[in-house]
C-alpha positions in Angstrom: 41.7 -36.0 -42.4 40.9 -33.5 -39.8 41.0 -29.7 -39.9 43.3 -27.9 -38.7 41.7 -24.6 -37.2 43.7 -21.5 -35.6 43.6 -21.3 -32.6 44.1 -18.2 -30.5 44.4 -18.5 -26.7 43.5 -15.3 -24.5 44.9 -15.7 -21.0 42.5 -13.5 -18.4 45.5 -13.2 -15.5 43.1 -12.5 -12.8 41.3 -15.9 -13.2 44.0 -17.9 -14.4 41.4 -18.9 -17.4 42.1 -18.9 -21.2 39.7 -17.4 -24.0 39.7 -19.4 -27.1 39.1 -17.9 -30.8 39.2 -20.8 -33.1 39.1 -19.7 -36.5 38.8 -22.2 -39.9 41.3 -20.7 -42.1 39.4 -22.0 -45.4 36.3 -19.8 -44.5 37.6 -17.1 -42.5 34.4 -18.6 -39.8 35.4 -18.9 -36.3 34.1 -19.5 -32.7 34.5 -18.0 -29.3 34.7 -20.9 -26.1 34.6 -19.6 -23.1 34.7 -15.6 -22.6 35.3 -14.1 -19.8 33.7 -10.8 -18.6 35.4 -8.9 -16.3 34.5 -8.7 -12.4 35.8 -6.6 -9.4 34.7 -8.0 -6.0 35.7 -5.9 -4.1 34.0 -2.6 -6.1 31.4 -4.9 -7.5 32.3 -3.5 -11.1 31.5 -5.3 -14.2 33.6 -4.6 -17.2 34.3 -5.1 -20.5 38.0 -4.6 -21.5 38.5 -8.8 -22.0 35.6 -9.0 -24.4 36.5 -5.8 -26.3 40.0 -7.1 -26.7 38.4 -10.2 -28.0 35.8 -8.2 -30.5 39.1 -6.2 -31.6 41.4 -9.0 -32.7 38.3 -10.6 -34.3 37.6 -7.2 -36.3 41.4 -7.3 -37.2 41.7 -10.6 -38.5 38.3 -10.0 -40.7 36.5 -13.4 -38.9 32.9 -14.2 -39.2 32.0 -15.3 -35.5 29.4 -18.4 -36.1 29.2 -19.5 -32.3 30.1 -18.4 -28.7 30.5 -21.6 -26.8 30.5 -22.1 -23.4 31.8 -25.7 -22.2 30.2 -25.2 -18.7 29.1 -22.8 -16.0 32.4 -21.6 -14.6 32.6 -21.0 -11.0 35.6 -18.6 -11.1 34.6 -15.8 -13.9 31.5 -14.3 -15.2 30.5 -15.2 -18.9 30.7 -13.0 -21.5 28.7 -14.6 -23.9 25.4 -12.3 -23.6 27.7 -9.5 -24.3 29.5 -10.9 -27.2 25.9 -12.0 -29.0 24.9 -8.2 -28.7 27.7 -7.4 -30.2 28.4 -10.2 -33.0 24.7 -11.7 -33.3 26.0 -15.3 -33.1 24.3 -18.0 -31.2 25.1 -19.2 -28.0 25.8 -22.6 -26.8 25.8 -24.8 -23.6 25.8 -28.7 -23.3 22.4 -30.3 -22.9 23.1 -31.2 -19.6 23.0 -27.6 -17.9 19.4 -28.0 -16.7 20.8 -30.4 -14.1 23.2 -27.6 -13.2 20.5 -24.5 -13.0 18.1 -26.7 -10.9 20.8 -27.6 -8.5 22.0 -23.6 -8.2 18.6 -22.5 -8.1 17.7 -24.1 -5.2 21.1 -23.2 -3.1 20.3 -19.6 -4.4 16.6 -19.8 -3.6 15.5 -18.6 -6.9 12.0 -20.3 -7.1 10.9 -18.5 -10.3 13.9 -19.1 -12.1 13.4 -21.2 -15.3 16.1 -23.8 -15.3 15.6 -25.2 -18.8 18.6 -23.9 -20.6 16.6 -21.3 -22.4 19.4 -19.0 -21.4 21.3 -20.4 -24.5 20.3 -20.7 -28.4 21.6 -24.0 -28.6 21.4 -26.7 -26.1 24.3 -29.8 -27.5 23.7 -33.6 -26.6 26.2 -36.2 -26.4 27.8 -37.0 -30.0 26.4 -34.0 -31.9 28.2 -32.4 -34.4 28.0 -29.1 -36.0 30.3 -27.0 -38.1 32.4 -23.9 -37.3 33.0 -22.7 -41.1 33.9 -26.1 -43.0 35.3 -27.5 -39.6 33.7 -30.5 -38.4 32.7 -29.9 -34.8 32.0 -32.9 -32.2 30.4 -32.8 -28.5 31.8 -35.3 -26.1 29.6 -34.9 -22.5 32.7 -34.6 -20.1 31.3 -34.6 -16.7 33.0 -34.8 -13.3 34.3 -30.9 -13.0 30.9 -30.3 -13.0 27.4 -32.2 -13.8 27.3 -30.7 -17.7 30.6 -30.0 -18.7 31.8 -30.5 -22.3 34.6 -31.2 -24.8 34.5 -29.7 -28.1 36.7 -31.9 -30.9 37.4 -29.2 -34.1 39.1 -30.8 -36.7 42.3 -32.0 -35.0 42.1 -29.8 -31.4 39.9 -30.7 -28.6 38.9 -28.3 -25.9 39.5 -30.1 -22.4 38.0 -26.9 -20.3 38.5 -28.4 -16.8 39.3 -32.0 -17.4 43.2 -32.0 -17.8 45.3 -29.3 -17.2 48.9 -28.8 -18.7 51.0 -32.0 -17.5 52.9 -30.3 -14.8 49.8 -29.5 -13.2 47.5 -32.5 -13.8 43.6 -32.9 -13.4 40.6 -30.7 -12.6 39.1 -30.0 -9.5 36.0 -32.3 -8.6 34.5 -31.2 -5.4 32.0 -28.7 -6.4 28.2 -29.3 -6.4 27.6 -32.0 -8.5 31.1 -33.0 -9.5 32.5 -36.5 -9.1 36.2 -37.4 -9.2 35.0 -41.1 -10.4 33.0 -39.3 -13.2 35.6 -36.8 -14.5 38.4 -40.1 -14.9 35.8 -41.9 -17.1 35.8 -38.4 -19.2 39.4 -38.0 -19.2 40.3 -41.6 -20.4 37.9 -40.7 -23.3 39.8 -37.8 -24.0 43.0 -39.3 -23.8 41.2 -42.1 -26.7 41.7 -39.4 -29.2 44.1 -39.7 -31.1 47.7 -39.4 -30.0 48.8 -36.0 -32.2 45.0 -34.2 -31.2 45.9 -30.5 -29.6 44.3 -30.6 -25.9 43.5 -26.5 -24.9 42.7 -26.7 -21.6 40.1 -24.1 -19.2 43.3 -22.9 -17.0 46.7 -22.5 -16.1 47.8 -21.6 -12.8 51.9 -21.4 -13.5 53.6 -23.6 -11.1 57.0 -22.9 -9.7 56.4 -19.6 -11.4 56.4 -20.6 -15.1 54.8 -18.4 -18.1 51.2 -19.6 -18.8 50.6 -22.6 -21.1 47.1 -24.0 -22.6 48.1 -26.4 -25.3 49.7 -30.3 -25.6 48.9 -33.4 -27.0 47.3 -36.5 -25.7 50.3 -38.0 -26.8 52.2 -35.5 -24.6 49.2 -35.7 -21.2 49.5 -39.8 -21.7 52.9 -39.9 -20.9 53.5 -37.0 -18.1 50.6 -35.7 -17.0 50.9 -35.5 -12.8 47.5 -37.3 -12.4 47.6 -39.7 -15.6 50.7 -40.5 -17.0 51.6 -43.4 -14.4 48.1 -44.7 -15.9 46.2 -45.1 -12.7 42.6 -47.2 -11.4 39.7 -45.2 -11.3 40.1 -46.1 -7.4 43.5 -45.0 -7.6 43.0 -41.5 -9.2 39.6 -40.7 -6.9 41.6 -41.1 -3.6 44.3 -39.0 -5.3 41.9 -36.3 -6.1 40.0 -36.2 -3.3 42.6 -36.0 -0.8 43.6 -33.1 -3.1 40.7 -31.2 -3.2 39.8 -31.6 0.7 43.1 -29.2 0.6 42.2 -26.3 -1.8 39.5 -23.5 -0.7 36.9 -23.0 -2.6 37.5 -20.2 -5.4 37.0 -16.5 -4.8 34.1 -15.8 -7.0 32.1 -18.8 -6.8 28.8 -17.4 -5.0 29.1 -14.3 -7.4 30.0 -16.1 -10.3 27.5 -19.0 -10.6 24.5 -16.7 -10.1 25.1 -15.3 -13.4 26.3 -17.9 -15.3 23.5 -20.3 -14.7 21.5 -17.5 -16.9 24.1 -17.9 -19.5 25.9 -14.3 -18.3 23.1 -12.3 -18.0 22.9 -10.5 -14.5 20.1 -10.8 -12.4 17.3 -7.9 -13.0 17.2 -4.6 -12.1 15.2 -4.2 -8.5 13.2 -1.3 -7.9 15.7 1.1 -7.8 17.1 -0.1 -11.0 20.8 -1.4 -8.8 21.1 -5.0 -10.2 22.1 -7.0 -6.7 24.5 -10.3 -6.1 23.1 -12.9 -3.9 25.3 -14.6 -1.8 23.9 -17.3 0.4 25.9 -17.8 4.1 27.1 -21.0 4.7 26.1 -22.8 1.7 29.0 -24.6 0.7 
């Protein structure tokens, strides 16, 4: 049988995105996916009060952090994860997959000297890999369509969807980013939805509609029968013209142009210049 980890959802309310803590309750071992670290645009601050809330409840529950996962390069928060390995000294970890991603961003962002090879991370996962988080048995499904590398991580009986699904009321992930692929991202959520029936799906976001409190978790069980996008079990040709004609209606988010800059060096900023000021670069027009 599967384990069953903990899982601890931190909702970041300016990003709509959720920070999971998944702890295996046999060996007191857990893992951080997807930290957030906290941005103003308009002052250009960078803050830590989302990862320190994070490095509190760890210290509280007396956890042994073993990874910080990220499941992609998020286009709407900065990572955290650089932080959090100063501060924990656990490795870091992207899907394979993320070079694609960094040579793609590099050349938008003109960065001719950057190395996009996913040295950024400790740990680069393939397709299929496993590894453990405690005694928990931890598997790697590639997930693309949100974005060229995203991933799904399968713990014991709980999969983290990141932006695949979203809570059923809300249905699918965006697709129209760089790289992303409506077609691709149904092949990745009919795998998802393959899992078993009673797996625990945490998804990447929640964005409350008709004004209800924020929800991460359901089941496949629960997304297979009334999920917006899925639960009327559509064609790959039906759910791309559905999704497309969806996207061609949202604008693009906020902090993408700040955000991607940083993530694509695994939430590290860029350096210093001369005057020691670390600088943003936005490029006009290129989306």
């Amino acid at each position: 049988m599967p384990g069953k980890p903990v899982v601890t959802g931190f909702f970041h309310e300016p990003t709509f995105s959720i920070v999971y803590l998944v702890e295996d309750p046999a060996t007191k071992a857990a893992a951080i996916i997807d930290p957030v670290l906290d941005y103003d645009e308009k002052s250009g601050r960078v803050s830590h009060e989302s990862a320190e809330a994070l490095l509190s409840e760890i210290a509280r529950r007396g956890l042994k952090v073993e990874w910080i996962l990220d499941t992609h390069p998020h286009a709407d928060h900065f990572s955290a994860a650089v932080y959090l390995k100063e501060k924990l000294g656990a490795p870091t970890a992207i899907g394979e997959r993320i070079t694609e991603v960094q040579k793609l961003w590099k050349d938008i962002y003109n960065l001719p000297d950057f190395p996009a090879d996913g040295s950024q991370w400790d740990k680069l996962f393939a397709d299929g890999e496993t590894f453990k988080i405690g005694s928990l048995e931890t598997r790697v499904m590639h997930s693309p369509g949100h974005t060229l590398c995203s991933i799904t991580y399968v713990a014991g009986d709980a999969a983290f969807v990141h932006d695949t699904l979203f809570q059923p009321d809300y249905g699918s992930a965006r697709c129209d980013f760089p790289g992303g692929s409506a077609a691709r991202l149904y092949d990745s959520i009919k795998q998802i939805l393959a899992l078993p029936g009673e797996t625990r799906l945490f998804t990447g976001h929640d964005y409350m509609p008709d004004g209800r409190p924020p929800q991460w978790e359901s089941t496949v069980a629960e997304q297979k029968k009334s999920n917006k996008h899925f639960g009327s079990n559509p064609t790959r040709d039906e759910y791309v013209k559905v999704r497309e004609a969806r996207d061609k209606t949202l604008p693009m988010p906020k902090l993408i142009l700040h955000a991607l800059q940083v993530n694509i060096r695994g939430g590290r900023l860029p350096s210093p210049e001369d005057n020691g000021r670390v600088y943003l670069k936005l490029p006009i027009c290129a989306l």
